[in-house]
C-alpha positions in Angstrom: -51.1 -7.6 22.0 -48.8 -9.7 24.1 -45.0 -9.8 24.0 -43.5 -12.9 23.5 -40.7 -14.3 26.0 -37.3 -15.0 24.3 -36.3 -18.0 25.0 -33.1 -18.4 26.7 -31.2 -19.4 23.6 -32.1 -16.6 21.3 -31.7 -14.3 24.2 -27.9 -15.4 23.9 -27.4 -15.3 20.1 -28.6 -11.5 20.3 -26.1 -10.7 23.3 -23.7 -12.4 21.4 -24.5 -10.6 18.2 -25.0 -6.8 20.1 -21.6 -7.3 21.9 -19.7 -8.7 19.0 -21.0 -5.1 17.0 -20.2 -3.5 19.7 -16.3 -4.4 19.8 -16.4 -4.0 15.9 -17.3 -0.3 16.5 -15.2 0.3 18.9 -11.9 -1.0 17.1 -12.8 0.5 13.9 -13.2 4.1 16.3 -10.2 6.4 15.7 -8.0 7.0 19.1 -9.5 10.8 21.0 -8.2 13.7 19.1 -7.0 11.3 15.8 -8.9 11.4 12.6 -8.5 8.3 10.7 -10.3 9.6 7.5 -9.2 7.5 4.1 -9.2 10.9 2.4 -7.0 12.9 5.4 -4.3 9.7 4.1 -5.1 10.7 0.4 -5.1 14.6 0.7 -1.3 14.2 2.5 -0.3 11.3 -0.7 -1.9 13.6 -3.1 -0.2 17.1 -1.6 3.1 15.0 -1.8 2.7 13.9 -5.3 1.8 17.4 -6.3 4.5 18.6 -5.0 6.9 16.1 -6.6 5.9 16.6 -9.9 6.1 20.3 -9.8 9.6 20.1 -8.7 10.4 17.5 -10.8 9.0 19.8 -13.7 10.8 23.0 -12.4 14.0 20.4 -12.9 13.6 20.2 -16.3 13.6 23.2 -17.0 15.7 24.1 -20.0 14.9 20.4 -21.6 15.3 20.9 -25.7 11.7 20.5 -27.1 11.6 16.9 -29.2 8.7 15.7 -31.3 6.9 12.5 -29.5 10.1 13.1 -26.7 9.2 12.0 -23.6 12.2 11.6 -21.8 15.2 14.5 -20.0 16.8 14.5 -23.6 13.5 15.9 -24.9 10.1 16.1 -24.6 6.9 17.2 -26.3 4.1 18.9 -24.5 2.5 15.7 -23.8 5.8 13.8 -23.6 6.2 16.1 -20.3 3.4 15.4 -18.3 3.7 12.0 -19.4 7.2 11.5 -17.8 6.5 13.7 -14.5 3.4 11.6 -13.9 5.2 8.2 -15.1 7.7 8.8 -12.2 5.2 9.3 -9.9 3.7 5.5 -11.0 0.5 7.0 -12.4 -0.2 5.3 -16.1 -1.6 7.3 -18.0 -1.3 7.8 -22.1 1.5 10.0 -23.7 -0.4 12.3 -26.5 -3.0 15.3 -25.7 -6.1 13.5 -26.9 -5.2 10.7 -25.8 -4.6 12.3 -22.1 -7.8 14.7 -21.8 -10.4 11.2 -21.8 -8.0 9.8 -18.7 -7.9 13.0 -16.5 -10.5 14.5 -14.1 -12.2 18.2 -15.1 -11.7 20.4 -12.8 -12.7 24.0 -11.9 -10.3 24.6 -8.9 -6.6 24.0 -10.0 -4.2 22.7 -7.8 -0.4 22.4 -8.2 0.3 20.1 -10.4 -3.0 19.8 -12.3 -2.6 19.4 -16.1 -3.3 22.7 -18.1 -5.3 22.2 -21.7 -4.9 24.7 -24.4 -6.0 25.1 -28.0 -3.4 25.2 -30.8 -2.8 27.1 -33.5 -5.3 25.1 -35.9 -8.0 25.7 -33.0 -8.4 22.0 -31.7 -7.1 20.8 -28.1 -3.4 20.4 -28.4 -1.1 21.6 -25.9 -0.8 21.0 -22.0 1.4 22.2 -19.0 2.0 21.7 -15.8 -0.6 24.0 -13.2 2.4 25.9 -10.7 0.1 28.8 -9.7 -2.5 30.9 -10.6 -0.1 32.8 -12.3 2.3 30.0 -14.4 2.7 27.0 -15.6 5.5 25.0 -17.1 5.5 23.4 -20.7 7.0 22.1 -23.5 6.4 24.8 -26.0 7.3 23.8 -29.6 10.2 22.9 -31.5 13.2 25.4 -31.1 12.2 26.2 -27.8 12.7 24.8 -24.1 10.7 23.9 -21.6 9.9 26.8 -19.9 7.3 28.4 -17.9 4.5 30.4 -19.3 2.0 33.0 -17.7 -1.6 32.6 -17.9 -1.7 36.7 -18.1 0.0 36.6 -21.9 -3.0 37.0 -24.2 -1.7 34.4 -26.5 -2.4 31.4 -23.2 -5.5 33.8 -22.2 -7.2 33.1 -25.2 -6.4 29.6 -26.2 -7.2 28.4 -22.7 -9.1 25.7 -22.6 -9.5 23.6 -19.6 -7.5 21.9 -16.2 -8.0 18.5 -15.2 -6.3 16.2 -13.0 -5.1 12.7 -12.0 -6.7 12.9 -8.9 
């Protein structure tokens, strides 16, 4: 088998072509010791936004529960998560079934994840804001403020359901 001579013009084109790659690489190349990751950028927005909604939750605090309220005058359980992820520009739907479909499973909660719980006629109908491993914050039910709420009390232990996120 005998190897064919390039001829002087396709010689050029593949210089051309290698060294045009080349400069591609190179600018695309994060700086020595920089990590130009997409999700390094997302994990610092997302930490940020986390963070925002829990303190924006811990604000209201105190809120009057309101049927279908989703605003600091009152708000539902829904109505809540609705609002502190509103602010935060996310659109997502204000009622728990309507909310579960939109949101990510997840089995490793984070601050700020949304908390799912069974209600009192056994079918997914209450959420909260994920703080800790130890409370979240919600919008209990009429005649009551929002509040936070332990995952130890029996009542949340057993009508736990699920956490999902935005994310």
């Amino acid at each position: 088998m005998r190897l064919k001579k390039l001829d002087l013009p396709a010689w050029r084109f593949y210089f051309a072509a290698t060294w045009a790659l080349c400069v591609l690489l190179l600018e695309a190349a994060p700086p020595l010791g920089q990590s130009q990751n997409a999700t390094d950028y997302a994990t610092a927005e997302e930490a940020a936004i986390r963070e925002r909604v829990v303190q924006r939750a811990q604000q209201m605090l105190s809120v009057p529960y309101k049927f279908g309220g989703t605003t600091p005058t009152g708000f539902d359980c829904a109505g809540l998560v609705f609002f502190l992820y509103r602010e935060q520009g996310f659109n997502i739907p204000h009622g728990v079934s309507a909310l579960r479909p939109h949101l990510r499973l997840t089995k490793t909660p984070r601050k700020g994840d949304v908390v799912f719980f069974l209600n009192d006629n056994g079918v997914v109908g209450h959420v909260g804001i994920y703080v800790d491993s130890e409370k979240f914050i919600h919008a209990p039910r009429t005649g009551f403020r929002v509040r936070y709420d332990y995952f130890s009390n029996p009542y949340w232990k057993k009508n736990f359901v699920e956490f999902r996120t935005v994310f």
